[in-house]
N, C-alpha and C positions, 0 to 999 in steps of 0.2 A: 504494500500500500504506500502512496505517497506521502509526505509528511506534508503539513500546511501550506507551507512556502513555496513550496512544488503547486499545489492544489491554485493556491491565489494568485502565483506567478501566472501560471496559466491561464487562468478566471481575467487577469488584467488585463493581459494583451488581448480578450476581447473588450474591453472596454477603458480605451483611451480616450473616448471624446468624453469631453465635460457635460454636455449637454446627455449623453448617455448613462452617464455615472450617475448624474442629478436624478436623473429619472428612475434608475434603478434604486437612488435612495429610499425614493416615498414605495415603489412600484413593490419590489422584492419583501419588504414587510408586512407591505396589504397583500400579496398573495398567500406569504404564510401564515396570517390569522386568520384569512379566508380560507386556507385547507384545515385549518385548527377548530374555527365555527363551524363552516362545514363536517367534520368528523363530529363533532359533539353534537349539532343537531341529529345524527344517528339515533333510532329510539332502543333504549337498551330495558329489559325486562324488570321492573322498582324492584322484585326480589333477590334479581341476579347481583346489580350497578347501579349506582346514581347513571344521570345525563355526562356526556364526556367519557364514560369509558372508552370508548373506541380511539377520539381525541387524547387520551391518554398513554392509549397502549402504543399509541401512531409515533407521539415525541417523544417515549421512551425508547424504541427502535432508532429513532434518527439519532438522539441524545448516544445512543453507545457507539455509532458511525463518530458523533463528533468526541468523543471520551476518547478514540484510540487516536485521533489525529491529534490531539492535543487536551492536557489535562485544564488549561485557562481555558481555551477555545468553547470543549465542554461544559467547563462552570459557568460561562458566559451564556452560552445557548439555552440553558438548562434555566437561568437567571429568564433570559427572553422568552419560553415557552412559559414558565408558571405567570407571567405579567400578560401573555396574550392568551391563559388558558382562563386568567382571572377575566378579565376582559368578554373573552366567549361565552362566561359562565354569567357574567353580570347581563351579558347580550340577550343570550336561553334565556335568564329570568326575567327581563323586560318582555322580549319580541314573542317568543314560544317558539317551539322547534320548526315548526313551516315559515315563519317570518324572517329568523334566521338563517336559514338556510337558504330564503331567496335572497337576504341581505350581501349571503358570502357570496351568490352568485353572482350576481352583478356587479359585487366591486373586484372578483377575480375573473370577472372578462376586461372590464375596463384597464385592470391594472395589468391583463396578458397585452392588452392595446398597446397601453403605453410603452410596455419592454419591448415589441415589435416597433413600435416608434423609432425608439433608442436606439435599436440595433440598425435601423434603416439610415438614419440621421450617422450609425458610425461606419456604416457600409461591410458591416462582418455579421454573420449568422453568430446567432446565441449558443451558447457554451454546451449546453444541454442535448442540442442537435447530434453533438460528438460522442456526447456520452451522458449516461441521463444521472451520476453522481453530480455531477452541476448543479445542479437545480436542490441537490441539498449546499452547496458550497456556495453559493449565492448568499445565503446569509449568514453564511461564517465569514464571508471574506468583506462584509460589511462591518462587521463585529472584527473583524483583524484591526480595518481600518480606522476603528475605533478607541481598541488595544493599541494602537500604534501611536494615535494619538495622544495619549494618555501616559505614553510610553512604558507601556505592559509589556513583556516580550510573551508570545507563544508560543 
């Protein structure tokens, strides 16, 4: 398996325009609480699981992808999912599971729009195309960028 920096090196060089990065800023987070609402609108049985089981079992499976690439990376992610699983959970208790779940939909088309945007605007196909571990690296390497900032090493 590749380590992070291998992972993001690669993730970047599809996305040097500014105006693409920018987009995948807002765009890459609303897709993953949109897969996150999405999954927890699932109806799980009240005596098997609460609502979110499904959205649970989802980000523990990605959460041990991001655990072996990196032990920050992981703590980071794991920080992100319980903050968009609170989120999905506060969402379910307003909307109800069919309003949620239209809610996820339509901002995870709009928000696939705009990454096709980005990527048009930078003249490279999307990472994911090549391989479909991208599309979990997409928000690590936001969260690198972050770590980095902050000057975190991963």
């Amino acid at each position: 398996m590749r380590d992070a920096q291998q992972w993001f090196d690669s993730y970047g060089n599809d996305h040097r325009d500014a105006r693409n990065r920018a987009i995948h800023w807002v765009c890459v987070p609303l897709i993953l609480w949109c897969v996150i609402a999405a999954l927890w609108a699932i109806p799980v049985p009240r005596a098997f699981a609460q609502p979110g089981l499904w959205a649970g079992v989802t980000m523990f499976l990605a959460w041990t992808f991001y655990w072996r690439l990196s032990r920050v990376i992981g703590l980071g992610m794991l920080a992100v999912f319980v903050v968009f699983g609170f989120i999905a959970q506060l969402a379910y208790a307003a909307l109800g599971a069919m309003h949620l779940l239209v809610l996820a939909g339509v901002l995870f088309v709009l928000a696939w729009i705009g990454q096709f945007i980005g990527h048009a605007l930078e003249g490279r196909r999307p990472s994911f195309l090549t391989d479909l571990a991208y599309l979990l690296i997409g928000p690590a390497w936001l969260l690198g960028k972050l770590l980095a900032r902050a000057r975190i090493a991963y």
